[in-house]
Structures are given as C-alpha cells and as structure tokens.
C-alpha positions as a Markdown table, in Angstrom:
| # | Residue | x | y | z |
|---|---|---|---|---|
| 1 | Unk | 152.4 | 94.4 | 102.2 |
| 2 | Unk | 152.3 | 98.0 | 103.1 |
| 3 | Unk | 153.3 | 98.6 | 106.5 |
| 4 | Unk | 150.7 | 100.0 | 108.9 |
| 5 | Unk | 150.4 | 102.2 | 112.0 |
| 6 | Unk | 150.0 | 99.9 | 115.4 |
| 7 | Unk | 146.8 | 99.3 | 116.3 |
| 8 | Unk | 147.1 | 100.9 | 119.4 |
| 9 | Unk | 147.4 | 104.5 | 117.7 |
| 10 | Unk | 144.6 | 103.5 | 115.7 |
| 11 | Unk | 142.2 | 102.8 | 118.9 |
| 12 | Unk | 143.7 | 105.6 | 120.8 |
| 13 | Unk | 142.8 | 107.9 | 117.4 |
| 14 | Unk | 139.5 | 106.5 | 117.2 |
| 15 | Unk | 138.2 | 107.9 | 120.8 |
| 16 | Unk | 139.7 | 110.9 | 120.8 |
| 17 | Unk | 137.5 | 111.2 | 117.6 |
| 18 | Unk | 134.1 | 110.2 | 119.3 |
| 19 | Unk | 134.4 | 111.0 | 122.2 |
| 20 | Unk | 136.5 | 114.5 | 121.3 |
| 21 | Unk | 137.8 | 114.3 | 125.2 |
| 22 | Unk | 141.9 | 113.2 | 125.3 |
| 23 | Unk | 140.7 | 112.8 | 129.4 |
| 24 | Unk | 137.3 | 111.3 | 128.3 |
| 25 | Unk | 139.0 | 108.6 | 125.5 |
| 26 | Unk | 141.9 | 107.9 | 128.1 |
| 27 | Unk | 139.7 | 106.9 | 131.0 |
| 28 | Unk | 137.7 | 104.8 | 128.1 |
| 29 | Unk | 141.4 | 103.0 | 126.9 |
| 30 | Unk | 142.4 | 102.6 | 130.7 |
| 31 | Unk | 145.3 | 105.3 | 129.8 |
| 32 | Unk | 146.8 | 108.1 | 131.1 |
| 33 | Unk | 146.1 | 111.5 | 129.3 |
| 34 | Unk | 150.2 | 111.2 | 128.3 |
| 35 | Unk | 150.4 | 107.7 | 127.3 |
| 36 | Unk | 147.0 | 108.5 | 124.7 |
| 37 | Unk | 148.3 | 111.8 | 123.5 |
| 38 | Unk | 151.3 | 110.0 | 122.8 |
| 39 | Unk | 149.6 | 107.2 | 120.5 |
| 40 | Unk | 147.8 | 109.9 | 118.8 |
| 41 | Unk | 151.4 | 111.8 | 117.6 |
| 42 | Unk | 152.4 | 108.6 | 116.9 |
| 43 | Unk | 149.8 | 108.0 | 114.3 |
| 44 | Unk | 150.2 | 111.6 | 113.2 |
| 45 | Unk | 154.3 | 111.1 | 113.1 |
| 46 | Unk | 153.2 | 108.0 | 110.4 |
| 47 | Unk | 150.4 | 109.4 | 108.0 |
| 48 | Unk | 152.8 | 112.9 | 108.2 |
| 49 | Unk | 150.2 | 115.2 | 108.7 |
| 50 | Unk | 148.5 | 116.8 | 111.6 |
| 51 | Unk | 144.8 | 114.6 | 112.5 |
| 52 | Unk | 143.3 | 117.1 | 114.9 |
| 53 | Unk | 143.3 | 121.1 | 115.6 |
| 54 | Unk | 144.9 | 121.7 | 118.5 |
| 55 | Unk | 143.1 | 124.9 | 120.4 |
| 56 | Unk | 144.2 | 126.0 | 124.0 |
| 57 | Unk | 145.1 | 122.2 | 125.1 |
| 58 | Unk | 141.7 | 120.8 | 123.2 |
| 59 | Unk | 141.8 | 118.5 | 120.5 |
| 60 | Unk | 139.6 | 119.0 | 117.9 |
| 61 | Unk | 139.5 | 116.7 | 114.7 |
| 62 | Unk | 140.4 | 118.4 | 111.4 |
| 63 | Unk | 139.6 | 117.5 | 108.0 |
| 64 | Unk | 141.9 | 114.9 | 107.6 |
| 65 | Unk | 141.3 | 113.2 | 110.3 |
| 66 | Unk | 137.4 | 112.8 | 110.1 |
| 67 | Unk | 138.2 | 111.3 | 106.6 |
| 68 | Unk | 140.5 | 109.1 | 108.0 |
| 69 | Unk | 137.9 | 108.4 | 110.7 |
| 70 | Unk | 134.8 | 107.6 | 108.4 |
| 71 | Unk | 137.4 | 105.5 | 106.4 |
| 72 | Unk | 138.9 | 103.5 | 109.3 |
| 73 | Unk | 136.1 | 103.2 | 112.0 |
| 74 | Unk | 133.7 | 100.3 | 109.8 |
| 75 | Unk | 137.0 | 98.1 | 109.4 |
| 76 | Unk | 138.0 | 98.4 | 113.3 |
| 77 | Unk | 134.4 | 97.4 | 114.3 |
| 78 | Unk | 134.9 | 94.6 | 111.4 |
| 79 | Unk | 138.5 | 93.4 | 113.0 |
| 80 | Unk | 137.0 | 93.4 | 116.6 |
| 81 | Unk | 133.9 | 91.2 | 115.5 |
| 82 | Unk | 136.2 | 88.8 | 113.3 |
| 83 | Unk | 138.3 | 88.3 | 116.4 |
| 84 | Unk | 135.3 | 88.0 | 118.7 |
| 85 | Unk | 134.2 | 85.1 | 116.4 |
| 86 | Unk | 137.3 | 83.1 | 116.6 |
| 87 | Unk | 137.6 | 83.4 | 120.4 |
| 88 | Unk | 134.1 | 82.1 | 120.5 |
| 89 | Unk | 134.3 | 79.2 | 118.3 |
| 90 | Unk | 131.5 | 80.5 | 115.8 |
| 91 | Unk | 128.8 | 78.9 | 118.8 |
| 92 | Unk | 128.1 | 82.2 | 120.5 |
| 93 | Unk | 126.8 | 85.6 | 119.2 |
| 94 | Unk | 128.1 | 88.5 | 121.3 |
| 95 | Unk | 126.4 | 91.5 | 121.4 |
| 96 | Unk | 127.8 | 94.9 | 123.0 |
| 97 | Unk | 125.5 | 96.9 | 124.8 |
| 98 | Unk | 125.3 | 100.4 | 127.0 |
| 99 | Unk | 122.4 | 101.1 | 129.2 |
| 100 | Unk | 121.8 | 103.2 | 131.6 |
| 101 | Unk | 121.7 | 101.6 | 135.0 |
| 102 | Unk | 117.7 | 102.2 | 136.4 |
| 103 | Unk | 116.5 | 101.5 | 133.2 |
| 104 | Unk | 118.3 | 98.4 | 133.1 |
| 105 | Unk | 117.4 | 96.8 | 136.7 |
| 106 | Unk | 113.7 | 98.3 | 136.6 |
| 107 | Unk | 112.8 | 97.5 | 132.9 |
| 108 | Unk | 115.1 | 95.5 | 130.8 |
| 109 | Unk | 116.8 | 92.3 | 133.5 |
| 110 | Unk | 113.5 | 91.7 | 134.8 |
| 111 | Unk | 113.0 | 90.2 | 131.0 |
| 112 | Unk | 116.0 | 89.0 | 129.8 |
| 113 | Unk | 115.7 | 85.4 | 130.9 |
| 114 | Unk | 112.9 | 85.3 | 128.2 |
| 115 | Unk | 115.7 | 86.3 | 125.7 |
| 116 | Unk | 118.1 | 83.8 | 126.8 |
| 117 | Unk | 115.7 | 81.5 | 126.7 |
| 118 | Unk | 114.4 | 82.3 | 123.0 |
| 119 | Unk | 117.8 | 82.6 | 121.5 |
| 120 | Unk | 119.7 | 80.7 | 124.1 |
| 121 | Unk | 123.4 | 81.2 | 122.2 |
| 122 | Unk | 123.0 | 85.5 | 122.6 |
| 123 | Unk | 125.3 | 86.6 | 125.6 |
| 124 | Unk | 125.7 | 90.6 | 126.2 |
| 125 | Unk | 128.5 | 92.5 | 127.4 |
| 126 | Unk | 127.1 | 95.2 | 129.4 |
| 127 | Unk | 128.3 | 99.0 | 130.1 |
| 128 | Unk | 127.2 | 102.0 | 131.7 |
| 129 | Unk | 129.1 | 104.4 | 130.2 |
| 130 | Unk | 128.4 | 108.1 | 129.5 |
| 131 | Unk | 129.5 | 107.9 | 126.3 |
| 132 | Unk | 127.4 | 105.6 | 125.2 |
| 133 | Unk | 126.4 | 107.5 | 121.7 |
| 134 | Unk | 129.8 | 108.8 | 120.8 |
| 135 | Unk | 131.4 | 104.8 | 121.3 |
| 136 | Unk | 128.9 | 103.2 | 118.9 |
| 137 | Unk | 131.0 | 101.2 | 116.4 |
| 138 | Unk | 134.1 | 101.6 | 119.0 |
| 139 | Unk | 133.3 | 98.8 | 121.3 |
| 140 | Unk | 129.8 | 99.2 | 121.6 |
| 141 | Unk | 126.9 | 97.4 | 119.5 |
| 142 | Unk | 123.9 | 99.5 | 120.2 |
| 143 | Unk | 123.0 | 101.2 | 123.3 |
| 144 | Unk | 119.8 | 102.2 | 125.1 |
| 145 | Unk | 119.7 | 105.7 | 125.9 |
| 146 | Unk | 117.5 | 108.9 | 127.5 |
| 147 | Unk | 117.1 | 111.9 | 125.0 |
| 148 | Unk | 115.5 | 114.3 | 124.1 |
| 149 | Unk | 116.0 | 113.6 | 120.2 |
| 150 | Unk | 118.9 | 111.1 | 118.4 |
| 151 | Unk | 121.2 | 111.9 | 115.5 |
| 152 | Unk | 119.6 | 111.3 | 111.9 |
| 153 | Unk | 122.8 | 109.5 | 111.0 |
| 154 | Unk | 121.8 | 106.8 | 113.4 |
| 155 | Unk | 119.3 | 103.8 | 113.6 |
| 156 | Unk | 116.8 | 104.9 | 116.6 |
| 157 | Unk | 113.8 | 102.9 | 117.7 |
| 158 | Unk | 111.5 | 105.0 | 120.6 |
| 159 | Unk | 110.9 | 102.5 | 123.7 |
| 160 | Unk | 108.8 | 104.8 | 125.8 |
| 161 | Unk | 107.0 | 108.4 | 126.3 |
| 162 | Unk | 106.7 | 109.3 | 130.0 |
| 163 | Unk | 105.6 | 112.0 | 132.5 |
| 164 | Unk | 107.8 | 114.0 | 135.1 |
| 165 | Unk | 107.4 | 113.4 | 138.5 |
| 166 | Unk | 108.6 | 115.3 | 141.4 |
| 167 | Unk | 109.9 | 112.4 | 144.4 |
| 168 | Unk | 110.6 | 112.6 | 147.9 |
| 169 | Unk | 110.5 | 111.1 | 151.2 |
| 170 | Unk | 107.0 | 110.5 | 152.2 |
| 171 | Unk | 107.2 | 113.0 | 155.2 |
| 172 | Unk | 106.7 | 115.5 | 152.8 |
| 173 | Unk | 103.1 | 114.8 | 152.6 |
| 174 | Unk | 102.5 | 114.6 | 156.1 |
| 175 | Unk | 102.3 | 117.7 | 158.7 |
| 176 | Unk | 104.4 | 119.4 | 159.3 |
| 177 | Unk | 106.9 | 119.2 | 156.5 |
| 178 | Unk | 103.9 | 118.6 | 154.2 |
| 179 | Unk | 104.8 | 120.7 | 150.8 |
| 180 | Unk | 101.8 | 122.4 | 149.7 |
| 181 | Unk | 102.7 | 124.6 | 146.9 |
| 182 | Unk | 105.0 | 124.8 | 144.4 |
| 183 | Unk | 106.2 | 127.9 | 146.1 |
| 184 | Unk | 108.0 | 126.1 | 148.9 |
| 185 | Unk | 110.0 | 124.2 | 146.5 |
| 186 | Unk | 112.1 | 127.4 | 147.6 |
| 187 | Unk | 113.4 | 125.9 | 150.6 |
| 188 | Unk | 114.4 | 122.0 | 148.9 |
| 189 | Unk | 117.4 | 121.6 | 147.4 |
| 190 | Unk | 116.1 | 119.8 | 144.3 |
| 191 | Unk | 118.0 | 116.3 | 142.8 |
| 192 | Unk | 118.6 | 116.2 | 139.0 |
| 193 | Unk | 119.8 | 113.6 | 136.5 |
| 194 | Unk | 122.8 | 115.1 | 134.1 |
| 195 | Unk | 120.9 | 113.4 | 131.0 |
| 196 | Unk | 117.2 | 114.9 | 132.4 |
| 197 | Unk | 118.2 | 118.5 | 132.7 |
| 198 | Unk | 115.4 | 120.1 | 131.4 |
| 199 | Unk | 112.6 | 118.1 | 133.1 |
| 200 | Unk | 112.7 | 120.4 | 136.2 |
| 201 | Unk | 111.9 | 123.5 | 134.0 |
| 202 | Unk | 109.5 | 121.5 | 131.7 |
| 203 | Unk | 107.7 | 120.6 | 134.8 |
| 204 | Unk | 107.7 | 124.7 | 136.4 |
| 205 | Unk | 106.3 | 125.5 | 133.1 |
| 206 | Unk | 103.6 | 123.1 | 133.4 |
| 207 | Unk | 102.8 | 125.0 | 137.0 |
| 208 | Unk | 103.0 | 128.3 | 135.7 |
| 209 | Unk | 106.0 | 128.8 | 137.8 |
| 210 | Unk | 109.3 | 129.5 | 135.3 |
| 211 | Unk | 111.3 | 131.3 | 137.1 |
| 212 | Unk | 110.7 | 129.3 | 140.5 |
| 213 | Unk | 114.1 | 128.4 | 142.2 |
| 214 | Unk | 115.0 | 126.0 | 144.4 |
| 215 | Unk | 117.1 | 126.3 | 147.3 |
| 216 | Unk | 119.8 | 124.7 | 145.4 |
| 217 | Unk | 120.2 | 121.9 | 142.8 |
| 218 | Unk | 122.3 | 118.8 | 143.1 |
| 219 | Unk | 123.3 | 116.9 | 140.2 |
| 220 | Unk | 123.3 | 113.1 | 139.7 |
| 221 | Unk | 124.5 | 110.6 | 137.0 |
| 222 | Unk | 122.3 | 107.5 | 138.6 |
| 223 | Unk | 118.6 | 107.4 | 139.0 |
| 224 | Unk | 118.8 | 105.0 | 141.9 |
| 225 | Unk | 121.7 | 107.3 | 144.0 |
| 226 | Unk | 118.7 | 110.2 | 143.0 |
| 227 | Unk | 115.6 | 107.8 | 144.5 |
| 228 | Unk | 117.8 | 106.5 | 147.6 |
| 229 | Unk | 119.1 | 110.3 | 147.9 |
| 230 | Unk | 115.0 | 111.5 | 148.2 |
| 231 | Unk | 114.3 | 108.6 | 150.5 |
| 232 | Unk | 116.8 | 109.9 | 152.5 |
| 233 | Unk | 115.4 | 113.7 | 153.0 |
| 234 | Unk | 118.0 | 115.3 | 151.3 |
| 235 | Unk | 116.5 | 116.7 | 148.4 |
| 236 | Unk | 113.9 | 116.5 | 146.1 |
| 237 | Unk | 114.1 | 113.9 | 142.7 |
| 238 | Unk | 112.8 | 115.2 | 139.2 |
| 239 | Unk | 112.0 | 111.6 | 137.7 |
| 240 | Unk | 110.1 | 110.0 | 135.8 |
| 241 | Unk | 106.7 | 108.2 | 136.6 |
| 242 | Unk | 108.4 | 104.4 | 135.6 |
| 243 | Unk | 111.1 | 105.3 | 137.8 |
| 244 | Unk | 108.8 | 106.0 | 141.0 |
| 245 | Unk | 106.3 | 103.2 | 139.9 |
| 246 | Unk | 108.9 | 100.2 | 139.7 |
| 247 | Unk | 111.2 | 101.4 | 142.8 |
| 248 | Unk | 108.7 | 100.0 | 144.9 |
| 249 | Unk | 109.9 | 102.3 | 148.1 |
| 250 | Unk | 107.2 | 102.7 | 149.7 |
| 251 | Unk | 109.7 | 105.6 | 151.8 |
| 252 | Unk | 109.6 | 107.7 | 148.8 |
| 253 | Unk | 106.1 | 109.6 | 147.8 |
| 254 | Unk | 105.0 | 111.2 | 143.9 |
| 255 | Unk | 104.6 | 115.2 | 145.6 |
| 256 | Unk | 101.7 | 117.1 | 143.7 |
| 257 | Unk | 100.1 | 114.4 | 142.1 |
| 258 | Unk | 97.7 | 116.7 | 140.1 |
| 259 | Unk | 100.1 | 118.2 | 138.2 |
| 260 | Unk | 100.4 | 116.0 | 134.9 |
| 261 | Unk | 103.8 | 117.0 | 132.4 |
| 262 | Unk | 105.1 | 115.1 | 129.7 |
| 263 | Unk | 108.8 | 114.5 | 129.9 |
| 264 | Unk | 110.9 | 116.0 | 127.2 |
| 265 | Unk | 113.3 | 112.7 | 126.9 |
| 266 | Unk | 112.3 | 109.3 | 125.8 |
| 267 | Unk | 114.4 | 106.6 | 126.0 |
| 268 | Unk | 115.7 | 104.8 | 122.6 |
| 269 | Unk | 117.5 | 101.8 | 121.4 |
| 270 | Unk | 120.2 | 103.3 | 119.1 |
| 271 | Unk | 122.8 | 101.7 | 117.1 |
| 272 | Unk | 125.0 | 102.9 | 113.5 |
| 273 | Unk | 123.0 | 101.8 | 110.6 |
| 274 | Unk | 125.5 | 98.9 | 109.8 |
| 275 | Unk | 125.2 | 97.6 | 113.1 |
| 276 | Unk | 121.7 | 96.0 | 111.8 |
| 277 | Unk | 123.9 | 93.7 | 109.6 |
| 278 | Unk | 124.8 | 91.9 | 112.3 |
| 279 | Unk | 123.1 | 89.2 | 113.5 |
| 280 | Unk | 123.4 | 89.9 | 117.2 |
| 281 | Unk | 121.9 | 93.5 | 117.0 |
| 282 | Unk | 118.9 | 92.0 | 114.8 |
| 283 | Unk | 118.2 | 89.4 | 117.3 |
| 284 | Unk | 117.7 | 92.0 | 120.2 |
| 285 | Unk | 116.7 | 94.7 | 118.5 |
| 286 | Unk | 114.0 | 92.4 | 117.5 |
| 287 | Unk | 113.4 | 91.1 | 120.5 |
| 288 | Unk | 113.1 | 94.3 | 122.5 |
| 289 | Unk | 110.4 | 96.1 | 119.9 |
| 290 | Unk | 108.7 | 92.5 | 119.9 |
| 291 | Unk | 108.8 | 92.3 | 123.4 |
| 292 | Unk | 107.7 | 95.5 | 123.9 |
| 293 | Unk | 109.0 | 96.1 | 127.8 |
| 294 | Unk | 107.1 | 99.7 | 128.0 |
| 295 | Unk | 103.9 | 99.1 | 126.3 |
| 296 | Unk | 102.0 | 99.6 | 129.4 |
| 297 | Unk | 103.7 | 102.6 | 130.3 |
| 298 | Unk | 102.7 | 104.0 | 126.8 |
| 299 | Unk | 99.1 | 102.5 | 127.3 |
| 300 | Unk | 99.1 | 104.9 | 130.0 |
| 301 | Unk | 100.3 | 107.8 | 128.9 |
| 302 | Unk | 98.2 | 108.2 | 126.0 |
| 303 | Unk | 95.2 | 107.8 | 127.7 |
| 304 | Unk | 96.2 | 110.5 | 130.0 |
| 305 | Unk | 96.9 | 112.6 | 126.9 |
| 306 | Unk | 93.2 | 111.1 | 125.5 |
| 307 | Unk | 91.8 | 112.9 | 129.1 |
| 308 | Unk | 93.8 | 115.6 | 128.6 |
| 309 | Unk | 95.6 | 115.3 | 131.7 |
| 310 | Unk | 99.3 | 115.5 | 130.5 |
| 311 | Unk | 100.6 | 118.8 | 129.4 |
C-alpha cells in the first residue's frame, strides 16, 4: 500500500483551503499559527510541490492545491462519517450543524423537541462559528446562515424575508430623549451586526437620508449582545423585525415605526450538494422546510409588500 501523508497535514491543508486564514484555520484546529504552518510544509515536503502562493505572509491556494482540494475534501468528509458511524454503534444519526446564535434560541430550539420527537435517533452537534460556509464538508453538515445571496455551487433553501428595524431603549420614545427624525440619528452611536452590514444604509435609503451619519458605529458578531447593548442606552440596533418581535424586552422599543424597508439578507439552510446523500441532512432539512419555523413571518411580510408598505 502506498504510503500517505498524516492525516493531520491533510486537516490542517484542508482549512487553510476554506477558510484561506493560517490564523482563521488554526483557531478552527485548536493550533497555534506555527504548529498549522508547519503541517501544511509538511504535506507540501511529501507531494514535492508547493500547495499555496505565498504573498506578503498570506497564503493563497494555487493550482495544485485546489485540485488536490476538490480531490481530497469528499473522501475526508467520507472518513469522518464512517468513523462517526462506528463510534455510534449504527443506532444514532449525527448531524453537524452551524447557526447563528439569535436565530437559533428565538426560532429554531423553541421547535426542536418536535424533531426529537419525530425522528427520536437524530442528535445535532451544534456551532456558532463564523465560518460557517467556508467549513461545509470540513466538520460541518449544513449550516443556517444570514446573506444576502449563497454560492451557486451550493444546495440553499430560503427560510425567511424580513424588514429592518431600528431598536433601542424605550426612553427614546419618551420626552425628552424622544428621537423624532431621522436627523438626530446624528448624535446615536448606531449598533451593527458584521453579517448585516448593509441594512443601516438599505434602511437611510428607504428615508431619503443616504448620506446620514451617525455619531459613530459599533460593530457586533451577536444579535443578543446588539439587543441587550440597545436596552442598555448605549446605542442604537439595526435588526430585524423577528429579532425585536421574539426578544420579548419590553425595555427595548421599534424607533420610527412608519418607516417600512425590506432587509437585504435572508436567512438560508445551506449545505454541499452531496451533503443531501446523507441521511441525517435529509431528515432535517426535511423537517425544517416541512416545519416551516418562519411561515408567519413571511405571511407578514408579503402582505405588507401586498399594501405596499415595505420598500
């Protein structure tokens, strides 16, 4: 038998590939940046032949390596579920999935038990990573994600449309810190998601006001640090209408409520085509369209766009 590369220097390849971070795919591996760059010359050192570009300390994947990539990744994801089978016995499906936090406690948990209950021998591995897209195949199933559109390449199933909604602490409706025009957005420092940037300017283009700028804009990678940030008074959140709906603070307040704007992301269930062949990702992707967790949030928005009260 032909002797092959450790696996290790196969994984470590792998992320760099998807993720096409060393930092990002070590943090991933539980690695230092060394100890991964190392793997990866290791693999190089055995094939004999540089896998990446390397470009003012960036890696960037040549040729080569994204053949070896395409040719490698399926079997990986094969080798992971064949060893996942043993370890269970052949009694449990396993299915690897990434979702983003809000969406998860607001939206998906709230139903789950129903799945457990339908096909009682499906248990989920759950992550919250940022990669979520890039690691499809690489220790991730599928993944349920907010964007504004998904690679062709991949399986994509819409879950929701949605409207943007400014949020904040319900003082700001109330004399005298009530905000009574757009135009004193000026003095907020307004709160944005890193996977929502454009929603802010989608929503000053629905109010005429494109160049309008805030006093300053923070940056968040969690919706609920974003709606317990507003509750607090220190800034303003650019969210959607689920995400003020099911927070049930009744400290945080929807500011202009007569201004109506359609989000630019959507969130989708998103897996590699293959991924369909397994059973696990049938049995919840099934589920999840059958199921149908955001039909009355669609219910509403298109009768808003029927009134013509979304932009």
């Amino acid at each position: 038998m032909r002797r092959l590369p450790p696996l290790t220097a196969l994984e470590a390849f792998v992320q760099v590939a998807r993720l096409g971070s060393v930092k990002a795919a070590a943090e991933e591996l539980a690695l230092s940046t060394p100890a991964l760059s190392r793997r990866v010359q290791a693999l190089e050192r055995f094939i004999g032949r540089p896998l990446f570009d390397r470009k003012h300390q960036a890696l960037e994947i040549n040729a080569e390596g994204q053949r070896l990539l395409d040719d490698i990744a399926p079997a990986l994801d094969s080798l992971a579920q064949a060893l996942e089978n043993i370890q269970s016995g052949g009694n449990q499906l396993r299915l690897r999935l990434a979702v983003m936090p809000l969406f998860a406690t607001q939206r998906l948990f709230p139903h789950l038990g129903a799945l457990r209950t339908q096909h009682p021998q499906l248990h989920i591995d759950i992550e919250t990573t940022p990669h979520a897209v890039a690691r499809l195949g690489e220790g991730l199933d599928a993944a349920i994600v907010l964007a504004k559109d998904i690679d062709p390449a991949l399986y994509a199933h819409e879950l929701d449309h949605d409207e943007v909604y400014l949020i904040g602490r319900r003082a700001l409706l109330e004399p005298p810190h009530a905000l009574t025009s757009p135009l004193e957005l000026a003095q907020q420092t307004v709160l944005l998601h890193r996977d929502m940037a454009l929603s802010f300017d989608a929503w000053k283009d629905a109010v005429g006001m494109p160049d309008l700028q805030p006093l300053a804009i923070d940056n968040y990678d969690s919706g609920q640090l974003m709606l317990e940030a507003a509750a607090q008074g220190l800034g303003v959140a650019v969210m959607h209408a689920s995400h003020f709906n099911q927070s049930g603070d009744t400290r945080l307040a929807r500011l202009f409520p007569d201004t109506r704007v359609e989000s630019p992301y959507r969130y989708f269930f998103v897996c590699r085509p293959r991924a369909l062949q397994t059973r696990a990702v049938r049995i919840f992707r099934d589920w999840l369209v059958a199921a149908d967790i955001c039909r009355s949030l669609r219910i509403r928005f298109f009768c808003l766009r029927a009134l013509n009260l979304v932009s």
